[in-house]
TORKOL-4160 file (C-alpha; in steps of 0.2 Angstrom, whole numbers, padded with zeros to 4 digits, m for minus):
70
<pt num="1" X="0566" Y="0201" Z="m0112"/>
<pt num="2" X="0558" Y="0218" Z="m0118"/>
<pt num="3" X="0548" Y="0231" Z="m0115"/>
<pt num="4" X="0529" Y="0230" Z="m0112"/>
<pt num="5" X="0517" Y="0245" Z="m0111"/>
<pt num="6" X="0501" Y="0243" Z="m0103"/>
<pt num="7" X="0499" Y="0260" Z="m0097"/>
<pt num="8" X="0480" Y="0268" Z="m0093"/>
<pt num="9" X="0474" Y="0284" Z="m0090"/>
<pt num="10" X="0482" Y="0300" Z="m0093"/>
<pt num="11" X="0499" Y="0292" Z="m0093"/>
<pt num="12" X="0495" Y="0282" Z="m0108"/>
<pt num="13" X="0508" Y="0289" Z="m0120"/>
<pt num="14" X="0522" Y="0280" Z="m0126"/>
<pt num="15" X="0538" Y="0284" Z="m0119"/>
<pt num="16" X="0552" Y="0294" Z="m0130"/>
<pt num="17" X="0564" Y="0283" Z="m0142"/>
<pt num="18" X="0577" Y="0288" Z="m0133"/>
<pt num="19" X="0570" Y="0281" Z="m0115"/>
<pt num="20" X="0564" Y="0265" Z="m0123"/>
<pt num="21" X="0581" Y="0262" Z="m0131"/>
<pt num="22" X="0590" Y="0265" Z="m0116"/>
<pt num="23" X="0578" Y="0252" Z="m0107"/>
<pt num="24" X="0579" Y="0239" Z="m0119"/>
<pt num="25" X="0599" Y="0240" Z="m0117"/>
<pt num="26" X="0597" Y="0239" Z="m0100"/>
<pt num="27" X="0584" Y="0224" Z="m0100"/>
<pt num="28" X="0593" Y="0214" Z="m0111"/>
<pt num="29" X="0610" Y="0216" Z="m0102"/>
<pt num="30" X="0602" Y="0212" Z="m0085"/>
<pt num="31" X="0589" Y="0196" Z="m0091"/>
<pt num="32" X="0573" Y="0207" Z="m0086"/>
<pt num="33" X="0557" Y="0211" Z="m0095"/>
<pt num="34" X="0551" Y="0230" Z="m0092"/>
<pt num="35" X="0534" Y="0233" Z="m0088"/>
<pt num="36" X="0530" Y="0251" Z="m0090"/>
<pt num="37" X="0512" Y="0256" Z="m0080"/>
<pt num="38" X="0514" Y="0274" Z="m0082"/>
<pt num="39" X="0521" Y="0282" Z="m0098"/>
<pt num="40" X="0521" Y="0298" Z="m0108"/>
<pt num="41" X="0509" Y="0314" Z="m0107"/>
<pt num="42" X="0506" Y="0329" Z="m0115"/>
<pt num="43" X="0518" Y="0342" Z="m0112"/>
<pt num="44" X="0515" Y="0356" Z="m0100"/>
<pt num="45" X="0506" Y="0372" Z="m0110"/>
<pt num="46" X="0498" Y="0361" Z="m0124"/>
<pt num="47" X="0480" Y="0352" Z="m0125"/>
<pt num="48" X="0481" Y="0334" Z="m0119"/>
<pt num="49" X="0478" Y="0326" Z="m0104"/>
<pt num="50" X="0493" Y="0328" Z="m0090"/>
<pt num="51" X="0493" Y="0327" Z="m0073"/>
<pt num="52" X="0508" Y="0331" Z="m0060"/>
<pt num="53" X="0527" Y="0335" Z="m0064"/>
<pt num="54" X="0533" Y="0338" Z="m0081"/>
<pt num="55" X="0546" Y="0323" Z="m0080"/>
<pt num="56" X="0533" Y="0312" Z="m0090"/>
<pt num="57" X="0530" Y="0326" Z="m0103"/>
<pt num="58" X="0533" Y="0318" Z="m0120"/>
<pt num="59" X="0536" Y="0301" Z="m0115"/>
<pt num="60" X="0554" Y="0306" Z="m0105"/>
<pt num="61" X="0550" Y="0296" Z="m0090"/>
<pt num="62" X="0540" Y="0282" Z="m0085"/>
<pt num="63" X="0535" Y="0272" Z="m0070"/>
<pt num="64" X="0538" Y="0254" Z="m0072"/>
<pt num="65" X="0542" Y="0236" Z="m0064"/>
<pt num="66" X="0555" Y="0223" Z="m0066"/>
<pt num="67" X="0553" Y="0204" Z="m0067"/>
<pt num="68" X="0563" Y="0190" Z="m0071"/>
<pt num="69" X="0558" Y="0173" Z="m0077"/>
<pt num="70" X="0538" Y="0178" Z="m0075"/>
């Protein structure tokens, strides 16, 4: 069980230690291995690659799956 980051593009960021922490609970409480596909940007107003909301800014968010047992 953990958390793995394979995220491309301009979500490529890592996601916050606070975010990663709380998914590592979680995981580890429910049997499941995190796979994060989309993780932190740039935050709005400064130079670096974003795209959409600001949700992902700074790694706060990320869009991710869920497996158990492979």
């Amino acid at each position: 069980m953990g958390i793995f980051q394979e995220q491309r593009g301009i979500r490529s960021r890592p996601i916050s230690d606070a975010l990663s922490k709380m998914l590592n609970a979680a995981a580890s409480s429910a049997g499941v291995d995190v796979h994060i596909f989309s993780g932190g940007q740039a935050a709005k107003g400064t130079k670096g690659a974003r795209t959409g909301s600001t949700r992902h800014d700074l790694g706060n968010a990320a869009d991710l799956t869920l497996t158990m047992d492979g």
